[in-house]
C-alpha positions, -999 to +999 in steps of 0.1 A: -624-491-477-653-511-471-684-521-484-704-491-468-676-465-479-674-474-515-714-468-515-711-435-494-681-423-516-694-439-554-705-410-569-669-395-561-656-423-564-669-427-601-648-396-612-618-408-629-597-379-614-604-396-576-612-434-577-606-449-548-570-442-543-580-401-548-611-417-518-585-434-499-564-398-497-591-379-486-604-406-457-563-402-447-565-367-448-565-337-421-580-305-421-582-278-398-613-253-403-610-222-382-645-204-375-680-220-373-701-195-390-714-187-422-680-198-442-670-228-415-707-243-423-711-251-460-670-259-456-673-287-427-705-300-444-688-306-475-654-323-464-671-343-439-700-355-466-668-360-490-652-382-465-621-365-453-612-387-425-603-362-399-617-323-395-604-303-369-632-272-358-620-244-339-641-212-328-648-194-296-679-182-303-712-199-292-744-199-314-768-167-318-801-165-327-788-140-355-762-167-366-790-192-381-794-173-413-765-180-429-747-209-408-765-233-417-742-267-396-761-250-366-801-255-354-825-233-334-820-259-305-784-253-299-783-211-298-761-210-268-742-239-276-704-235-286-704-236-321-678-265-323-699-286-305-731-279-323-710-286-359-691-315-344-726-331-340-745-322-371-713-333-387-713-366-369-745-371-376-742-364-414-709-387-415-706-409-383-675-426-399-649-400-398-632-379-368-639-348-358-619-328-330-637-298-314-615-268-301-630-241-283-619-209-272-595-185-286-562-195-297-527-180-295-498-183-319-484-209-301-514-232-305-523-224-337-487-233-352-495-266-335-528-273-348-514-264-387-488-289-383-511-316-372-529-313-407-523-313-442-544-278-452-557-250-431-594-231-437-595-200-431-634-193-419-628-165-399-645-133-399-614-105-390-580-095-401-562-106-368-570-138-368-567-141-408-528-120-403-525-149-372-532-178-394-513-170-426-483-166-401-485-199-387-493-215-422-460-204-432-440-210-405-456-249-410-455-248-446-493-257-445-515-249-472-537-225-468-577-219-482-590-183-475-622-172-479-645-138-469-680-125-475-697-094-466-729-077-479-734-094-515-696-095-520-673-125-512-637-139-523-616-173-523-577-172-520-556-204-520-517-200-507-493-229-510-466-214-479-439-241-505-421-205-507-426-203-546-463-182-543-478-147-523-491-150-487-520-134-475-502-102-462-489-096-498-522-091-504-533-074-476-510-052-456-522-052-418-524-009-416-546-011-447-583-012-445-607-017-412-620-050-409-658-050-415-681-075-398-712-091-412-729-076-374-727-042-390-728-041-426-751-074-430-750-105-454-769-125-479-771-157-464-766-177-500-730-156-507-719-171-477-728-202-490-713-203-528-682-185-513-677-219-487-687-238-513-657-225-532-633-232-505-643-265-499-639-274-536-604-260-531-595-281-503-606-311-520-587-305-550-555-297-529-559-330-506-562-347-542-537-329-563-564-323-585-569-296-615-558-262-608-564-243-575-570-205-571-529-204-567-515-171-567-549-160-578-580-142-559-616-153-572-640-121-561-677-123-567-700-099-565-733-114-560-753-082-570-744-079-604-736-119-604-700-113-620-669-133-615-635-117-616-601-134-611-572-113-599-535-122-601-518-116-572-481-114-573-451-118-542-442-089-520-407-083-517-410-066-487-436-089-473-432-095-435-441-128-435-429-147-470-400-120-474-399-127-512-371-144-505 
């Protein structure tokens, strides 16, 4: 690192559970964020302001007027932008020292399986079940960590699944014929939940790329914003999962 970096990085730097070999990992790392919105924001802000060297942005959406609420890497002057190339340069802007790949449009299996393998964890940022069912799928077939979040209304939750064939996968948790996916278009959001709840997952990844403290491991953190309560579920291996096959 040089002179700049060790300034940039010295108040994480100063934590005796990252120094600058724990800095050094994370300007080596690569992440892959999938979805730009009210997650993807407070996610690639953080990793990119914590130096991991390479982020990897992938969405097909382009920026809304209605999408400035709550995601906050985007400005009024780029509604009709794509969304990766708005983040890409807010996050350039904020951190001009470390890469970031933009990938628009909507990806298949095929090129999602690729993308996981090219890094060392996987955000999940999205807002639906197929893309979440998509993404755990590939994560385990690359053995790719994996850092789940959702938010709707004043509710939100953080997941984090290993795919090292010892924990649950996301479809243990969720089957894909249970429960309608709900978007934030029709039921609404509280801008801040989206926040605290990316917030969360970007702690996650950082403590993953850093083998640092425990992660939310075969565990599922749900707040409910309302009421302000925190509640940790344990979430156990499905035998008969179609994915990790509990075997």
């Amino acid at each position: 690192m040089n002179d700049d970096q060790l300034l940039r990085y010295s108040r994480q730097i100063l934590l005796p559970q990252v120094g600058t070999e724990g800095q050094q990992a994370l300007l080596d790392a690569s992440v892959l964020i999938i979805g730009m919105g009210g997650l993807g924001s407070p996610v690639a802000m953080y990793l990119a302001a914590a130096g991991v060297g390479r982020l990897i942005l992938a969405d097909f959406d382009h920026v809304d007027l209605s999408n400035l609420q709550r995601q906050i890497v985007h400005r009024t002057a780029d509604i009709g932008r794509p969304k990766v190339e708005s983040a890409r340069d807010a996050l350039a802007a904020l951190n001009p020292e470390i890469e970031i790949e933009a990938v628009q449009g909507h990806l298949d299996r095929a090129a999602l399986l690729e993308l996981s393998r090219r890094c060392d964890l996987v955000v999940d940022a999205c807002d639906n079940f197929e893309t979440r069912f998509l993404l755990n799928e590939v994560c385990h077939a690359a053995r790719t960590p994996l850092v789940s979040g959702a938010v709707i209304r004043l509710e939100g939750q953080v997941a984090v699944f290993r795919h090292d064939g010892t924990g649950p996968c996301y479809r243990c948790l969720y089957r894909e014929e249970g429960g309608v996916a709900e978007a934030c278009s029709e039921n609404g959001v509280l801008a801040p939940v989206a926040g605290v709840v990316g917030c969360i997952q970007a702690v996650e990844a950082l403590k993953l790329l850093l083998d640092l403290g425990k992660t939310l491991d075969d565990r599922l953190l749900l707040l409910d914003a309302q009421s302000m309560e925190w509640r940790t579920l344990k979430l156990a291996r499905d035998p008969d999962c179609p994915v990790c096959g509990g075997g």
